[in-house]
C-alpha positions in Angstrom: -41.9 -5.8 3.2 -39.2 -8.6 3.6 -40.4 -9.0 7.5 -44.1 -8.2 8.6 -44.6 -8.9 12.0 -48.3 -8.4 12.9 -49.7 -7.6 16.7 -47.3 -10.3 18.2 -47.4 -11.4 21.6 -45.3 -13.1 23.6 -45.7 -14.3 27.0 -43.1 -16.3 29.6 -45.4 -18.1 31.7 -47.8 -15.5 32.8 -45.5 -12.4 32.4 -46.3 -11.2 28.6 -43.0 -9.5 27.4 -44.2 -8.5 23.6 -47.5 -7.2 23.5 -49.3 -6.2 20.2 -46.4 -5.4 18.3 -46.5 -5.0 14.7 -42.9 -3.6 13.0 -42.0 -4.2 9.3 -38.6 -4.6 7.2 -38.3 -3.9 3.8 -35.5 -5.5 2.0 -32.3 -3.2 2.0 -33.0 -1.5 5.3 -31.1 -1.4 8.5 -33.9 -1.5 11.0 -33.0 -0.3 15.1 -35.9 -1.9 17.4 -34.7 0.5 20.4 -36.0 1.0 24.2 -34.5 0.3 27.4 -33.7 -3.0 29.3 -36.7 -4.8 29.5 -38.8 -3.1 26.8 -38.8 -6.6 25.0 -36.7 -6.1 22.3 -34.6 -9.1 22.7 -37.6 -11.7 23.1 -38.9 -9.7 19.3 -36.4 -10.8 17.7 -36.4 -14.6 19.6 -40.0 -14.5 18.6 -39.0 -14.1 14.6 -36.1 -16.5 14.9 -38.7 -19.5 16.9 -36.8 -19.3 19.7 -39.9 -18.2 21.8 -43.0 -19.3 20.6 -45.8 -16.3 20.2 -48.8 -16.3 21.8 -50.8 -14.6 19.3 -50.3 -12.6 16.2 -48.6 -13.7 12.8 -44.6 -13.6 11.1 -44.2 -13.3 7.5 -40.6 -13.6 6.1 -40.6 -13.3 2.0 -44.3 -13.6 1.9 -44.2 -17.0 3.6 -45.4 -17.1 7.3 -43.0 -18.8 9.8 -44.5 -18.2 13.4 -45.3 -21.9 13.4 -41.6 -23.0 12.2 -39.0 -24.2 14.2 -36.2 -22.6 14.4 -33.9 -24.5 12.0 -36.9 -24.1 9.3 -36.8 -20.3 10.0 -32.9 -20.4 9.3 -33.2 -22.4 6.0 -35.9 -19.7 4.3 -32.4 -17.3 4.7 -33.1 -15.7 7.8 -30.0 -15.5 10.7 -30.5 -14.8 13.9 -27.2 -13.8 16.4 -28.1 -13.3 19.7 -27.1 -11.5 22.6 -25.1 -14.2 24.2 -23.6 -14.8 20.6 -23.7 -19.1 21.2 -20.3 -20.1 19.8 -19.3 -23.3 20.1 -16.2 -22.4 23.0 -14.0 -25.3 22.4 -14.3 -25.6 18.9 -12.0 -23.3 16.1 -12.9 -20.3 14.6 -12.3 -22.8 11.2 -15.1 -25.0 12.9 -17.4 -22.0 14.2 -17.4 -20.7 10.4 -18.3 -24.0 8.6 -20.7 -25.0 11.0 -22.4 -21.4 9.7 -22.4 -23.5 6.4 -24.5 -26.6 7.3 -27.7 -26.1 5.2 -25.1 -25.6 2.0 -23.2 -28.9 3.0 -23.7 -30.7 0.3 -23.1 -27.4 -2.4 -19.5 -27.6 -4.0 -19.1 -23.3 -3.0 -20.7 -24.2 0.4 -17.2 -21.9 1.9 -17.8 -19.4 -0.6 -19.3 -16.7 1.8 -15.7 -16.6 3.7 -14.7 -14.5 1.1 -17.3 -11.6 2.8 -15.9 -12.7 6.2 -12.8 -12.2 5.6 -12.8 -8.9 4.2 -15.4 -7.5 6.7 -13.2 -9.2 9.7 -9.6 -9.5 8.4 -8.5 -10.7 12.2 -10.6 -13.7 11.7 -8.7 -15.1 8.7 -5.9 -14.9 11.1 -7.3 -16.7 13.8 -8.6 -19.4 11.5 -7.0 -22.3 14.4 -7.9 -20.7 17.7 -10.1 -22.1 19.7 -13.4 -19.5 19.7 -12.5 -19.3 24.0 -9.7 -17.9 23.6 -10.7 -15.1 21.1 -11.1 -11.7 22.7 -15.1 -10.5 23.2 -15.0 -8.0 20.0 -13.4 -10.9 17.8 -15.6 -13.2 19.4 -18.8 -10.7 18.2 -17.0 -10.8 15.0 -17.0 -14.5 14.2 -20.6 -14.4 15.8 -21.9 -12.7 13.0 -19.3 -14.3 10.3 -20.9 -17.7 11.3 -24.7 -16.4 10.5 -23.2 -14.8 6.8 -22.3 -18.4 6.1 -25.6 -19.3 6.1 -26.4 -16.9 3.1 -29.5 -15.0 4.9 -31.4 -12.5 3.2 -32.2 -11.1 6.5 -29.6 -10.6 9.3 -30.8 -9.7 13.3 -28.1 -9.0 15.5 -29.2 -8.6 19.1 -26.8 -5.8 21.3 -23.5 -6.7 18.9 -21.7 -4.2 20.3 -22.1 -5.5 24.5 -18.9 -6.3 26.4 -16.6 -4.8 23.5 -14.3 -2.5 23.5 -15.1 0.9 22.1 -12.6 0.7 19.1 -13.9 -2.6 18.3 -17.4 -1.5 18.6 -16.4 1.0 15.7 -15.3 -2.0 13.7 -19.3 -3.9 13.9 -20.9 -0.5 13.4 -18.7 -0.2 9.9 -18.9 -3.5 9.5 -23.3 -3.7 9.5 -23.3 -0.9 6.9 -21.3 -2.9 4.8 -23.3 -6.1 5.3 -26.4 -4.0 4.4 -24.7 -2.2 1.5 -23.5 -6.3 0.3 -27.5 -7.0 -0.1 -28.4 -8.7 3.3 -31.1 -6.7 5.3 -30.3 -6.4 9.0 -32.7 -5.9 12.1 -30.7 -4.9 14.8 -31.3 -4.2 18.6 -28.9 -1.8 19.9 -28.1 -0.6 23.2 -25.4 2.2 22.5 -28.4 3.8 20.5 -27.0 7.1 19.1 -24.4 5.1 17.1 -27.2 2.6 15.8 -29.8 5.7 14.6 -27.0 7.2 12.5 -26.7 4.2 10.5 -30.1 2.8 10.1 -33.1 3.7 7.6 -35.9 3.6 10.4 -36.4 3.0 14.0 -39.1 1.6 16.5 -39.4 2.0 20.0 -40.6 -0.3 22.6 -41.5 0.2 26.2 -42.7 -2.3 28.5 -43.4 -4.6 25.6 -45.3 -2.1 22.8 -44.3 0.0 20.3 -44.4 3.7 20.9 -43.0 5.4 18.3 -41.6 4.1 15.1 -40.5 6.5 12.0 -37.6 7.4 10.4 -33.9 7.0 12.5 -33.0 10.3 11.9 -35.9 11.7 13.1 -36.1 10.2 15.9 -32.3 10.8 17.0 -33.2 14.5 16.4 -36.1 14.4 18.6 -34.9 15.7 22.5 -38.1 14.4 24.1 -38.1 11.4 22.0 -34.7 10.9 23.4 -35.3 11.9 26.9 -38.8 10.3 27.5 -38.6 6.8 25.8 -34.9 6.6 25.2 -33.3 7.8 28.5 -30.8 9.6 27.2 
């Protein structure tokens, strides 16, 4: 496995939001960590980024464990992280946003050489090079999202809910757009909340509810499944 995460918890303050969860990546695979709002999905994948710090249980990321690391430490080993609220930097260009995505190659002579990837998998961004990041629509804004975390070369991407606030043709766009990243060598761990879109394109699929898995196998399996769907899913 690329990612192990063993019987993590996570608390804030005295409310524990990730209890005993253990989920694995292996390298190559789309991964969908599914539930509804509030299962914990989102403060997973802030656990494996160090944005929350665990209460118990252990990371491993390319056989190295990183529970302990800040978050800048967790980025360098080639894991991204883009969350929900995608964090651009508003007033700055999408130039800027891109190259900032760069930093830990700053002082490599190809440190733009993964705009290349960008570019093709988001042609509208290469257009947009001088715009300000605010002034970018909420799908293009998604898009340079994840274009800034492929600048940083990661072996592992997580997108949380890349498809929220975004038009539906645009939506279409990320969907194609994670296959390709996956099919281009970078593993992805994504939380998804338009679900049936996210199962046809990944390998395997967990399920949380109120903060422990409940069900994890493979995606299709589990998008064929009505009660699956209807008791942990709501759909």
């Amino acid at each position: 496995m690329l990612l192990e995460v063993d019987h993590l918890t996570t608390a804030y303050g005295g409310l524990v939001a990730v209890a005993d969860v253990s989920i694995g990546v292996a390298e190559g695979e789309i991964v969908v960590v599914a539930g509804a709002n509030g299962a914990g999905k989102s403060t997973l994948l802030k656990s494996i980024s160090g944005l929350e710090r665990p209460r118990g249980g252990t990371i491993t990321f390319a056989g190295e464990r990183i529970d302990r690391l800040a978050g800048h430490l967790i980025t360098s080993r080639g894991l991204a992280y883009v969350p929900e609220n995608k964090r651009l930097f508003p007033r700055l260009t999408v130039r800027d946003n891109l190259r900032l995505g760069s930093w830990l190659h700053r002082r490599e002579p190809d440190r733009e050489a993964p705009l290349e990837t960008v570019f093709r998998l988001f042609p509208r961004l290469a257009e947009r090079l001088d715009q300000r990041a605010a002034t970018l629509s909420g799908g293009e804004q998604q898009m340079l999202a994840i274009g800034r975390a492929l600048m940083s070369r990661p072996r592992l991407l997580m997108l949380d809910e890349p498809s929220q606030g975004i038009m539906p043709k645009l939506v279409d766009e990320i969907f194609a757009a994670v296959k390709v990243i996956r099919d281009s060598g970078v593993t992805v761990l994504l939380v998804e909340q338009r679900l049936m879109e996210s199962l046809e394109i990944a390998d395997r699929a967990y399920v949380l509810q109120t903060g422990r898995v409940v069900l994890d196998g493979p995606a299709r399996q589990i998008m064929d499944d009505p009660e699956v769907r209807r008791v942990y899913l709501g759909m």
